[in-house]
C-alpha positions as MATLAB code, in Angstrom:
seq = 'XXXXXXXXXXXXXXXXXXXXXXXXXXXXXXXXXXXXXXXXXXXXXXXXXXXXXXXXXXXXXXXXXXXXXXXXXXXXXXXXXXXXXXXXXXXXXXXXXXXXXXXXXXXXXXXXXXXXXXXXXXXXXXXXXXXXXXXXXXXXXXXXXXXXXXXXXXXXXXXXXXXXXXXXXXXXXXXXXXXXXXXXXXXXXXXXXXXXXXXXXXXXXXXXXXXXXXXXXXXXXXXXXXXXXXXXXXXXXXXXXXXXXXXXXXXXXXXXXXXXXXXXXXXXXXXXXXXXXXXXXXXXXXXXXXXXXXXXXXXXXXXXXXXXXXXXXXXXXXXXXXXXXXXXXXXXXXXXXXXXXXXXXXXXXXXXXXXXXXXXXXXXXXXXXXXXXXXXXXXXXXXXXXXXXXXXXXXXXXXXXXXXXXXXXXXXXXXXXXXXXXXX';
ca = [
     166.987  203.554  119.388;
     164.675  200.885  121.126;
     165.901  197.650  121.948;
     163.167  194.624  121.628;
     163.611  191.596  123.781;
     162.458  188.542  121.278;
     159.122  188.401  123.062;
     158.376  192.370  122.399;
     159.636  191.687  118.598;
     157.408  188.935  118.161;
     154.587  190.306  120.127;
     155.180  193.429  117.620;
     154.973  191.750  114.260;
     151.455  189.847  115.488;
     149.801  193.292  116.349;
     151.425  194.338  113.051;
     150.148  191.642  111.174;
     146.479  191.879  112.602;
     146.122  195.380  112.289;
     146.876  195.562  109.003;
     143.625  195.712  106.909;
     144.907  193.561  104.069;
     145.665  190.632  106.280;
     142.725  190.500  107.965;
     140.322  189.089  105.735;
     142.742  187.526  102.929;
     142.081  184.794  100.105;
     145.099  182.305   98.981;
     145.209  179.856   96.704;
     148.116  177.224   96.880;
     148.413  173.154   97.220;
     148.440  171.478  100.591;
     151.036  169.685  101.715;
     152.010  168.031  105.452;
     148.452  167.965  106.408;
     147.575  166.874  109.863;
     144.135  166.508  111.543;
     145.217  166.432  115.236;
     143.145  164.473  118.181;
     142.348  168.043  119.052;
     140.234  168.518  115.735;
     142.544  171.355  114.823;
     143.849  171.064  110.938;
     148.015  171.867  110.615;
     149.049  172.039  107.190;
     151.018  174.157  104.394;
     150.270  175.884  101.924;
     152.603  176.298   99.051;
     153.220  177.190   95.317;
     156.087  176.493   92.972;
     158.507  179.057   94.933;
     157.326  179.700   98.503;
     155.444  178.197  101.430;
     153.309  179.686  104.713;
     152.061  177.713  107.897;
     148.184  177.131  108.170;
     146.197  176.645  111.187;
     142.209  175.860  110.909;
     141.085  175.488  114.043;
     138.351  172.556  115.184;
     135.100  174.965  114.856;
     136.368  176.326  111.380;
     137.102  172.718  110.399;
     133.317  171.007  111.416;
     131.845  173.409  108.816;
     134.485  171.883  106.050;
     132.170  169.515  102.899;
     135.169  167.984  102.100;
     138.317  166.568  103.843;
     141.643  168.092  103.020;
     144.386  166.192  101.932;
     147.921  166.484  100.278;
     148.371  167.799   96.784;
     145.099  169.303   96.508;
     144.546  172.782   94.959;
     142.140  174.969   97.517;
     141.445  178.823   97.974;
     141.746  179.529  101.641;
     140.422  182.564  103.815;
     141.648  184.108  106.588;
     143.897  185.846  108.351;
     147.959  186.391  108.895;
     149.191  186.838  112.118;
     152.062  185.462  114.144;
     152.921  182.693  116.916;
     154.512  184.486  120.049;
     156.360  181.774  121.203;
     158.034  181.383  117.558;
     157.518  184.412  115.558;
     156.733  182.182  112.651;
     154.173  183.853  110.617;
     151.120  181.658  109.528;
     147.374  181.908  108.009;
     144.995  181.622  110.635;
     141.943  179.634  108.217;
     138.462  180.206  108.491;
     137.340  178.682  105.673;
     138.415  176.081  102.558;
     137.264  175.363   99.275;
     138.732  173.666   96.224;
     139.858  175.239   93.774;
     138.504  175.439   90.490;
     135.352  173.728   88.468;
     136.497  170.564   90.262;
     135.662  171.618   93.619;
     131.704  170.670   93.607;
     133.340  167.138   91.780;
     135.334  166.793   94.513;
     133.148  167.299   97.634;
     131.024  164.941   95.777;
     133.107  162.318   95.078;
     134.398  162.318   98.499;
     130.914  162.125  100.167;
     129.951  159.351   98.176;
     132.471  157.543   98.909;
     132.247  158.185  102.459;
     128.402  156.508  102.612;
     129.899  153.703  100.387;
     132.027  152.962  103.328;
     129.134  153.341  105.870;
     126.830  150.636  104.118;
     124.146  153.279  102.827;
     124.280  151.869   99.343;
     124.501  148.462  100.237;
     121.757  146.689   97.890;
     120.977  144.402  100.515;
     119.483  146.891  102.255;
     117.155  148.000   99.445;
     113.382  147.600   99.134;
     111.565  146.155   96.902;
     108.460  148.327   95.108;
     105.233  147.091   95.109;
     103.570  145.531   91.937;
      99.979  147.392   92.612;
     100.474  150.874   94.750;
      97.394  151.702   95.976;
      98.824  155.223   97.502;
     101.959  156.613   95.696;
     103.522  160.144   97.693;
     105.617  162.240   95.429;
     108.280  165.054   97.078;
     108.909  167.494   95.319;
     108.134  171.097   93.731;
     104.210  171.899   93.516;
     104.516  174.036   90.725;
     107.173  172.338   89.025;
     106.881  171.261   85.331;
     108.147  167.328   86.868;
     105.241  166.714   89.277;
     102.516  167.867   86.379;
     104.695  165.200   84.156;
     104.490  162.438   86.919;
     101.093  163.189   87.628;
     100.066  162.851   83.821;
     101.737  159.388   83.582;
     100.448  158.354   86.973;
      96.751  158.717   85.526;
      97.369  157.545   82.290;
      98.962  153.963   83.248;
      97.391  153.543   87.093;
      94.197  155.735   87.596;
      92.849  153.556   90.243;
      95.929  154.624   92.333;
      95.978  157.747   94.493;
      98.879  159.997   94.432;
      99.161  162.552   97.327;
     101.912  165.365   96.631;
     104.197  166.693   99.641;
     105.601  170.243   98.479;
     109.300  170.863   99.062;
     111.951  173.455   97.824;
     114.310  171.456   95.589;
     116.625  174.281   94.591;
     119.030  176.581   97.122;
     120.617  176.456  100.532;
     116.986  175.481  102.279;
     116.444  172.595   99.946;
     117.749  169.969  101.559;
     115.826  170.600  104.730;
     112.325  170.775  102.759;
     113.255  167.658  101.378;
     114.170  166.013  104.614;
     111.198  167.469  106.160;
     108.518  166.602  103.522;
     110.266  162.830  103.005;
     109.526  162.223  106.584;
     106.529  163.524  107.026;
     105.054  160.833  104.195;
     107.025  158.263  105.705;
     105.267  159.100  108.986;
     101.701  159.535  107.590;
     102.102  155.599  106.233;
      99.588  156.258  103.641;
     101.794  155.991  100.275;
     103.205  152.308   99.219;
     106.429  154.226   97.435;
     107.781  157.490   97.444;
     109.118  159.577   94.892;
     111.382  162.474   95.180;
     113.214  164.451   92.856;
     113.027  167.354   90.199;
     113.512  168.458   87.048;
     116.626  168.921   85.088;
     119.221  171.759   85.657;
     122.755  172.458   86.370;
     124.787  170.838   88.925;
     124.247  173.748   91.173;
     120.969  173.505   90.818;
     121.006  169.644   91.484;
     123.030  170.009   94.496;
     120.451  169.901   97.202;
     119.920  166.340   96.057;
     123.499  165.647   96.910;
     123.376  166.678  100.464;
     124.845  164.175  103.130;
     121.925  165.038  105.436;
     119.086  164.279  103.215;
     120.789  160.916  102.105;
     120.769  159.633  105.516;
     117.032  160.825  105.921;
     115.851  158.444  102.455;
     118.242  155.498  103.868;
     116.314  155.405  107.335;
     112.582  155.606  106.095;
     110.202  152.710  105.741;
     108.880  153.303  102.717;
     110.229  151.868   99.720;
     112.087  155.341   97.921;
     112.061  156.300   94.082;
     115.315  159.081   93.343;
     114.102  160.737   90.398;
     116.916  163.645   90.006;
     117.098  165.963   86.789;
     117.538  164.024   83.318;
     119.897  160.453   82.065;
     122.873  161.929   82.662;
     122.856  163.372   85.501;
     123.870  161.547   89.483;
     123.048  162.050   92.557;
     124.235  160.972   96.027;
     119.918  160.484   96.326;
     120.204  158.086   93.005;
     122.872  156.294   95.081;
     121.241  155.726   98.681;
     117.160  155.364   97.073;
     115.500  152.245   96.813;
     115.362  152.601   92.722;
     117.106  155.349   90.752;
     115.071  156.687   87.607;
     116.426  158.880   84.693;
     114.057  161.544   84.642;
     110.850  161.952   86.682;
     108.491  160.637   83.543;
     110.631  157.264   84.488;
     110.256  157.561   87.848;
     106.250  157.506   87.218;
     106.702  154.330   84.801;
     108.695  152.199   87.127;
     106.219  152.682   90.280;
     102.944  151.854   88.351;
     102.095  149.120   86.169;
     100.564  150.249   82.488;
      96.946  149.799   82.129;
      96.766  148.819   78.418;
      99.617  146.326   79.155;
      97.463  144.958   81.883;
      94.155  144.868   80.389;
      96.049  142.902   77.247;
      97.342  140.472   80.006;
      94.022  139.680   81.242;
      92.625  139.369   77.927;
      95.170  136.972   76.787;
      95.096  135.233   80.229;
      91.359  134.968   79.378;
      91.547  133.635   76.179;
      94.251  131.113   77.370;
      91.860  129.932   80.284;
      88.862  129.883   77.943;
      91.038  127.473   75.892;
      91.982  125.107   78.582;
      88.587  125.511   79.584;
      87.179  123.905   76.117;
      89.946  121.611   75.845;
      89.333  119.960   79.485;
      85.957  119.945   79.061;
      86.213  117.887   75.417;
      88.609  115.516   77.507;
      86.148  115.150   79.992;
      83.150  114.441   77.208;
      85.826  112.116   75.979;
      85.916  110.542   79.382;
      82.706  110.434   79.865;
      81.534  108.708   76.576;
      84.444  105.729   77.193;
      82.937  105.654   81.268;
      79.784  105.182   79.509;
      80.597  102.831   77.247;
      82.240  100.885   79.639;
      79.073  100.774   82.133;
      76.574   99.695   79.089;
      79.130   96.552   78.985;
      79.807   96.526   82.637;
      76.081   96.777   83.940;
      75.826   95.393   87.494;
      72.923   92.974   86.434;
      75.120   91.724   83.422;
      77.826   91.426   86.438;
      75.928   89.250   88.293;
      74.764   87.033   85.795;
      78.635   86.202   84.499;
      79.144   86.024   88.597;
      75.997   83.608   88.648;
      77.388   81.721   85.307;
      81.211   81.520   87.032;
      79.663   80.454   90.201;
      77.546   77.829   88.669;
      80.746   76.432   86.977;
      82.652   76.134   90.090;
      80.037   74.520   91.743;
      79.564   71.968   88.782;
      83.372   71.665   88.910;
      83.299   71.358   92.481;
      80.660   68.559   92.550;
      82.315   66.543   89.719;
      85.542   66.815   91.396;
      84.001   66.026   94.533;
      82.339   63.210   92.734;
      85.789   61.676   91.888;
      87.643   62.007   95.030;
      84.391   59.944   96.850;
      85.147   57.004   94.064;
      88.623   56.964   94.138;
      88.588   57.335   97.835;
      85.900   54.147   97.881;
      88.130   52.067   95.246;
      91.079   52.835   97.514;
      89.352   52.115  100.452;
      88.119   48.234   98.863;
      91.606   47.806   98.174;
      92.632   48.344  101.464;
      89.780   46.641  103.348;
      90.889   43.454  100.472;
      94.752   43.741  102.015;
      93.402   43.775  105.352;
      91.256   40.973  105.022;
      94.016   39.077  103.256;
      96.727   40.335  105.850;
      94.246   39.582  109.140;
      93.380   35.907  107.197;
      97.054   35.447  106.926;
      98.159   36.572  110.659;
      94.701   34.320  112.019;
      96.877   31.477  110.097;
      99.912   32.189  111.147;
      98.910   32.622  114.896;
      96.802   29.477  115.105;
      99.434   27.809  113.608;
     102.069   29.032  116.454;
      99.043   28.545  119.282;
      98.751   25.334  117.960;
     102.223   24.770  118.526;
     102.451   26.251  121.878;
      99.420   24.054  123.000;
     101.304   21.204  121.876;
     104.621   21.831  123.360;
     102.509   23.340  126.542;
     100.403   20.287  127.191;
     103.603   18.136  126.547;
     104.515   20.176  129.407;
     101.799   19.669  131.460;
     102.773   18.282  135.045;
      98.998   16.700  134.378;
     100.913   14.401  131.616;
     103.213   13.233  134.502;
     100.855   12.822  136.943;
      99.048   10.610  134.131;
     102.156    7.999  134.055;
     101.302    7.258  137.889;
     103.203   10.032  139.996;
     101.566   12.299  141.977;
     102.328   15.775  143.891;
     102.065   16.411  147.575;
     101.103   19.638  148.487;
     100.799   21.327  152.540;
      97.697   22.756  154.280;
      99.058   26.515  153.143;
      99.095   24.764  149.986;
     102.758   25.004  149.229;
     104.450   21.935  147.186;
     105.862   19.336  149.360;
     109.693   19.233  147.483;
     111.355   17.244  150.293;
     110.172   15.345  153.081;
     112.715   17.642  155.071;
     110.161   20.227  155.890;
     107.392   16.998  156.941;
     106.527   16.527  160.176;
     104.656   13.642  161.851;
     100.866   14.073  161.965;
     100.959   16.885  159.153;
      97.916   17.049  156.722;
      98.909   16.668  153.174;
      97.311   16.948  150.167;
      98.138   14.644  147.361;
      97.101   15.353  143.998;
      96.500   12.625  141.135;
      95.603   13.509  137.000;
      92.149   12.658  137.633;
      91.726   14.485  140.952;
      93.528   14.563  144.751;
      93.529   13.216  148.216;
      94.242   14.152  152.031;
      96.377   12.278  154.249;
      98.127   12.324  157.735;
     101.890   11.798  158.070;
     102.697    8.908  160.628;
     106.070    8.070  159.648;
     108.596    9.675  158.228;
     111.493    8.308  156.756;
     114.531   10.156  155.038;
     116.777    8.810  152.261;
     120.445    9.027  152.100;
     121.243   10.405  149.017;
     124.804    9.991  148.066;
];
């Protein structure tokens, strides 16, 4: 009987467990539960049913190939392999690959990726483009021998002939779809001959669809210039492309309709644009006959020769005013005038009275003044040689020339005597 340290037994069971041609390449199906994406990029989880449980490891180059992310309570087929971990002997399912289970699985990877470029801003609307009014040049992706493309192409002519539409084959079906797409998308984004694009196909099943919901080619239509039309199977059916395109159309027919104006619709525009101009046309040039008639009236009343003459009639008036007015200032001015020169005559007779009357007076009280009066009642008035009055005989001197003056005329003398009087 051998005896196995722990080691040997546990080494045994994992060469066991490899070996064994039923555990090499095995499928389960089971819930997760304790999931854990580790900094590593290893995935640790379990995988249970009602009754039991096993370990799962999916290692970091197994998981980078997963289109959806893993999480707790969901229902997934898993392959790979059993073996066992030395170190514990705890047997677990080495997993190379993971899927959901069921018809929801394709719902689910969806789902998840669209939400995912929600998150990242790729259908943000303010990052969507307008389409032009008037392509000159639209570029349609998709299948050349497709029943969609003959449809768009049909509509295209019909509504927008004058528009040229240049076709960029692509595979819109299977695993190499979504690279033909990518391809084809960019090369008519690069050639900057189109005005819009539109890619799609017809209708089919979700399978058949699911190039159009590839993460890949929804990053490709969210970087290119041109504005992008998703036109993806029929109404009902989404796309991650309907999400991330400029426009989303039902079908491809729509697609066609939305990108081009109708013909008839515009040739009915311009008719009734004509008709309404041609109307305003009539009508503004009645208002301007209208116009035109009153202007003339006007100027037969208005002449410039009838102008002058009521100019020449008003200026005649003023003048006549003017003169007449004129006329009256001169004669009231000349009646005031008399009156004033008659109260200045009066007032200058009346101050000639008045001041020979007080010269009269002056004279009298002046000659009554005169020293001639005095000298008239016999007294006379010495005066010396620097002709000075003589007022006292205190300033005399013997032998002095005097001069004596009478009223009727004067006299010189010598001073031989002098004599003072004592006044007391």
């Amino acid at each position: 009987m051998s005896i196995y340290t722990v080691t040997q037994l546990n080494q045994e069971m994992k060469l066991l467990l490899e070996t064994h041609p039923n555990f090499r390449n095995v499928f389960v199906r089971g819930e997760i539960s304790n999931f854990k994406l580790h900094t590593s990029g290893h995935c640790y989880f379990s995988l249970k049913d009602r009754d039991a449980a096993i370990s799962c490891v999916m290692f970091r180059s197994d998981a980078q190939r997963l289109r959806f992310r893993p999480e707790n309570g969901l229902s997934v087929i898993v392959r790979g392999r059993i073996s066992a971990y030395p170190k514990t002997g705890q047997v677990q399912l080495y997993a190379a690959d993971l899927v959901p289970d069921g018809a929801g699985a394709l719902s689910l990877q969806f789902e998840q990726l669209k939400e995912k470029l929600y998150r990242e801003g790729l259908f943000d609307p303010s990052h969507k483009k307008e389409l032009p009014l008037y392509p000159n040049t639209i570029a349609i992706v998709t299948s050349p021998t497709g029943a969609a493309v003959h449809d768009m192409i049909r509509i295209l002519r019909r509504r927008f002939p004058c528009a040229e539409v240049l076709i960029y084959p692509a595979l819109v079906q299977g695993a190499d779809a979504p690279a033909s797409l990518m391809s084809a998308l960019l090369r008519a984004d690069r050639d900057a001959r189109a005005d819009v694009l539109i890619v799609g196909r017809g209708g089919g099943s979700v399978e058949d669809l699911w190039a159009f919901n590839d993460e890949g080619l929804a990053r490709t239509i969210y970087a290119l210039e041109t504005p992008v039309v998703s036109a993806v199977g029929h109404e009902p059916d989404v796309t991650i492309a309907d999400f991330v395109a400029d426009v989303r159309a039902a079908t491809p027919s729509a697609a066609a309709e939305l990108v081009t104006p109708d013909c008839d619709e515009l040739r009915q525009m311009i008719d009734s644009d004509s008709e309404r101009s041609a109307l305003a046309l009539r009508r503004m040039l009645e208002k301007q006959k209208e116009r035109l008639s009153h202007a003339q009236r006007a100027l037969s009343v208005h002449t410039p020769e009838r102008q002058i003459a009521e100019l020449r009639r008003a200026l005649a008036e003023k003048a006549h005013r003017l003169h007449q007015s004129q006329s009256h200032a001169l004669d009231n001015r000349r009646e005031q005038t008399n009156r004033e020169k008659k109260r200045l005559d009066q007032a200058a007779e009346r101050f000639v009275q008045q001041r020979s009357s007080a010269f009269a007076s002056r004279v009298a009280v002046l000659q009554s003044l005169s020293p001639l009066r005095v000298l008239a009642r016999g007294y006379t008035a010495a005066f010396d040689e620097s002709g000075h009055a003589v007022t006292s005989v205190q300033s005399l001197s013997e032998g002095e020339r005097l001069s004596l003056r009478f009223h009727d005329g004067s006299a010189n003398m010598t001073v031989d005597q002098i004599e003072k009087t004592r006044i007391e």
